[in-house]
N, C-alpha and C positions, 0 to 999 in steps of 0.2 A: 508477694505483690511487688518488693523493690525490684527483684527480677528478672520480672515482666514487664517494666515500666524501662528496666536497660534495654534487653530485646527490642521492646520497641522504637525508641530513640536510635538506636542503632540500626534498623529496618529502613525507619523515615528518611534520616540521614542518608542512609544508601540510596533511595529514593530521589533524593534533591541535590546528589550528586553527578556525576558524569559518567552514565551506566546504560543497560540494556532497558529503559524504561518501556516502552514500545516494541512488537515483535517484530523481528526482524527478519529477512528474507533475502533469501541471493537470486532470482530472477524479478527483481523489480521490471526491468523494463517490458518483460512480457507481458504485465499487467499491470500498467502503469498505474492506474485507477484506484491503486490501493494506497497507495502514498500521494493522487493530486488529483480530488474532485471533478476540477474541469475536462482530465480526461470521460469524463461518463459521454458515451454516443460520438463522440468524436469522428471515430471511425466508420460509421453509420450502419452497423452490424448490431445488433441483439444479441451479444456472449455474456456464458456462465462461468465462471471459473473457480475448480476446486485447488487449493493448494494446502498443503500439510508439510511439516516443517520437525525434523527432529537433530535437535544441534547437541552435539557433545555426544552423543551415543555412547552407551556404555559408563557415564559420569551420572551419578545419583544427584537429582533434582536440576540437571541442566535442563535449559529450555526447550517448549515443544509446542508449536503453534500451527491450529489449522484456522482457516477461515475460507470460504464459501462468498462470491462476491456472482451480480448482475447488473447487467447497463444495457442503455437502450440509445437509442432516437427516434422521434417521434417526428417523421419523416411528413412530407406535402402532400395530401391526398386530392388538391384542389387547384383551381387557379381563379384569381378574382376580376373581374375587372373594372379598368382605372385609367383615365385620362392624362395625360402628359403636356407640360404648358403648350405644345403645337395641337391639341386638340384632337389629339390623334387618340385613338383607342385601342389599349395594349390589356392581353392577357400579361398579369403577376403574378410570382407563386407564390403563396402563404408564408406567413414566415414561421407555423411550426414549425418549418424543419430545422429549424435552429432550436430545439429544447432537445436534451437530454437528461435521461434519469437514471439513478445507479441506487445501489447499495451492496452492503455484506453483512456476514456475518462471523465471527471469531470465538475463537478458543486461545489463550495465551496463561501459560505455567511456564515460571521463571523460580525457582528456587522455592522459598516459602510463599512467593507470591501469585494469587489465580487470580485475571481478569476474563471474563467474559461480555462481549459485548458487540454493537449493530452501529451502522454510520447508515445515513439517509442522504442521497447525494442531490443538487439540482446544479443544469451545467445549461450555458446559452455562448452559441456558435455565432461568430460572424467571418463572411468570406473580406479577407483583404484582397488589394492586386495581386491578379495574378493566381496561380494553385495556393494563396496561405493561408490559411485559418484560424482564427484566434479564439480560443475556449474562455471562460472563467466559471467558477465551480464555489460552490458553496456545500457544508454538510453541516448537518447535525449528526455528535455522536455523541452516543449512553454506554455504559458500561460498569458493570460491576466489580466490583473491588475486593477481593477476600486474603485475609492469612491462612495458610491452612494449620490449623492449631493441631493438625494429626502429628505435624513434625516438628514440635516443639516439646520441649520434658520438661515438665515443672517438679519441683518437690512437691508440693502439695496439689493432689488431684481433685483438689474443692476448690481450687484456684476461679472465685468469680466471674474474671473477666474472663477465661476460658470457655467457661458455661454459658454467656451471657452476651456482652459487646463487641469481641473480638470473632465468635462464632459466625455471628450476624452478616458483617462486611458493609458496606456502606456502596452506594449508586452517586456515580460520575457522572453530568451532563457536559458536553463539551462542544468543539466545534470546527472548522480546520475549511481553510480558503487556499485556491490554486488558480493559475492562471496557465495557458498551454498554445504552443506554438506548436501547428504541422505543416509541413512542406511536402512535397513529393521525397525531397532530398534529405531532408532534415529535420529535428525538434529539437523543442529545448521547451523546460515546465521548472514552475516555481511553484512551490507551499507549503504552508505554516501548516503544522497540528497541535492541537491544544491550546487553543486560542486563550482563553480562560483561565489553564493552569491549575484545574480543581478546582477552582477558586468554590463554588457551589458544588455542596456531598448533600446527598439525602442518606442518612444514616446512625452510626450511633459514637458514644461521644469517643472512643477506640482509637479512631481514623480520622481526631478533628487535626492531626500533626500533618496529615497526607497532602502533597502537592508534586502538582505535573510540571517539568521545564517546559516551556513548547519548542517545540522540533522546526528544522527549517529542510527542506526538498530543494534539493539545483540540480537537475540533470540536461544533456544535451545527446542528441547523435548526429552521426550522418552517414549517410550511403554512398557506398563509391559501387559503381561498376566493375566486376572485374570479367566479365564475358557476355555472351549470352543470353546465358540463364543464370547466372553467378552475382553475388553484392560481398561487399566485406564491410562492415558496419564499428566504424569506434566510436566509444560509449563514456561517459563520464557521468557519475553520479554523485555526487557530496553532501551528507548527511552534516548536520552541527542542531546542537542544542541552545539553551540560553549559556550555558558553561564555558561558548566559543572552544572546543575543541571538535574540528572539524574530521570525519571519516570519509575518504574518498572510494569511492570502486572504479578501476580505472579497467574498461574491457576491450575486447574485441574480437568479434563474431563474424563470421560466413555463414552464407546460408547461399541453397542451390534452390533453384526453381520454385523460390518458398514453400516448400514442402519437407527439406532436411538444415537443421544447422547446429552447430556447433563454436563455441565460447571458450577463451580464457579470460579470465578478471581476476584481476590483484585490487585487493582492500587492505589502506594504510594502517587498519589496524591490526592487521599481523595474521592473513589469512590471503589462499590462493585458489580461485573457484573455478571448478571445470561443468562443462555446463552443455548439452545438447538437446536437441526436439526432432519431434517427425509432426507432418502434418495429414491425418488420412480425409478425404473429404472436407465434413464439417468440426471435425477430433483433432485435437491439438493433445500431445501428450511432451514435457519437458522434462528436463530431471538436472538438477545440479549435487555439488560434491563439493566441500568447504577443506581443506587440508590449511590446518589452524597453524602458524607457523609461532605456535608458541608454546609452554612446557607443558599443556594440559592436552596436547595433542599425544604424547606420551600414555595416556590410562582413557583414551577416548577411540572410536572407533569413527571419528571425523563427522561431520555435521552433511544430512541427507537430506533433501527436499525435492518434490515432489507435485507436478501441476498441470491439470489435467484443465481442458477448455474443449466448449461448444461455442461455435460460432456461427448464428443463423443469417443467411442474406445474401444473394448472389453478390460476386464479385466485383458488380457493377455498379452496385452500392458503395463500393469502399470510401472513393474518393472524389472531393467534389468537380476536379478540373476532369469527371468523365460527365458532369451535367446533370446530375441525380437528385440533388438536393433542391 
């Protein structure tokens, strides 16, 4: 029992320090959605998107994450009409078209530790001057919490809590807000995950030590021209916990006739990501490549991920300064 009771202590602790709490991904900006609510419908498309995620390759019990997301908007199918102080009578459009709805769903294995678990998104658009748009995004997320006691070795194999509360894992409700600018030219999005912090587990008494830091999201881009049919796209994204130690991914992307592109990003914590997509149709398929610039890249076969996207809705949907919304 004392044993088990350091284990533990030592797990929590790693927990409520400045770590891989949350899975983690190196094509955030192709689905932004996953890290900042109010992206959900933004872009006025109906996409699916599958991502899977396996870091350290070849390293026993590194991390490996898939999750499964969808978002929508929930576009004007009407017009109402409505008088204006001159008395004049104007058709107006609905303003459903400013609701969006998202979700996903995950799988996250981090060492001894399995989360599985669902976020519930609702997201409301308002057009500013000009092509901008301004998002805010609210979620609800649940998720479960497990040790896996398969990789643990006790002396004694009647070890209670093994059999009993530790088995079990205990249920996270949580929460996580964003706010999101688009431009023709540009974006930039803020959010918090983890509103709460644990604070509320439905579970057993194992996991009453367990708590979330919450997370903060700052990203920006922007698009320069460089032909044509050509953009070149720099990317800044900066992760920080409550622990104030901040992680940057610092990129920068081309893409030809939005159908082929290709990335390099550097992240300040000691990794260099190569990154490319094709777009056929309505199939988007991506692929990045982590070369970890630190000694565990030595016994590792570098971190692979993998993301595959539907995206339903003519093109003339995308954006609002073509009139759609």
């Amino acid at each position: 029992m004392k044993r088990l009771t350091t284990i533990l202590f030592v797990l929590f602790l790693a927990t409520t320090t400045y770590s891989q709490q949350l899975p983690l991904f190196s094509q955030y900006l192709y689905n932004r959605f996953l890290i900042n609510p109010a992206v959900a419908g933004s872009d006025g498309y109906t996409s699916y998107n599958i991502t899977a995620r396996e870091q350290w390759v070849g390293y026993s019990g590194a991390p490996r994450t898939f999750s499964f997301s969808g978002q929508t908007r929930f576009l004007k199918r009407s017009y109402i009409l409505k008088e204006n102080r001159f008395r004049k009578q104007v058709f107006r459009p609905r303003s459903d078209g400013r609701i969006g709805m998202g979700g996903y769903v995950f799988s996250d294995r981090n060492g001894l530790i399995m989360r599985n678990g669902f976020s519930a998104s609702y997201s409301y658009h308002l057009w500013l001057q000009n092509s901008t748009q301004l998002s805010m995004g609210l979620s609800f997320t649940g998720y479960h919490f497990k040790i896996n006691e398969k990789e643990i070795v006790f002396d004694d194999p009647d070890e209670p809590w093994l059999n009993n509360e530790l088995r079990r894992g205990t249920f996270v409700p949580d929460a996580a807000f964003g706010v999101y600018i688009l431009n023709p030219r540009y974006s930039i999005g803020f959010s918090t995950d983890q509103l709460f912090g644990a604070a509320a587990k439905i579970g057993d008494y194992a996991y009453r030590n367990f708590r979330m830091d919450r997370h903060y999201y700052l990203f920006g881009t922007y698009s320069i021209e460089a032909g044509s049919y050509s953009e070149i796209q720099p990317s800044v994204l900066m992760m920080m916990s409550e622990q104030l130690k901040p992680q940057v991914d610092i990129g920068l992307t081309y893409s030809l006739s939005q159908s082929f592109w290709t990335g390099l990003t550097y992240r300040t914590s000691g990794a260099l990501i190569a990154n490319f997509g094709l777009k056929y149709d309505n199939m988007f398929l991506g692929y990045a490549f982590d070369y970890t610039l630190q000694e565990i890249q030595r016994v590792t076969y570098g971190t692979h991920e993998i993301t595959i996207a539907l995206k339903l809705g003519d093109s003339a949907r995308k954006y609002r300064w073509l009139d759609r919304y």
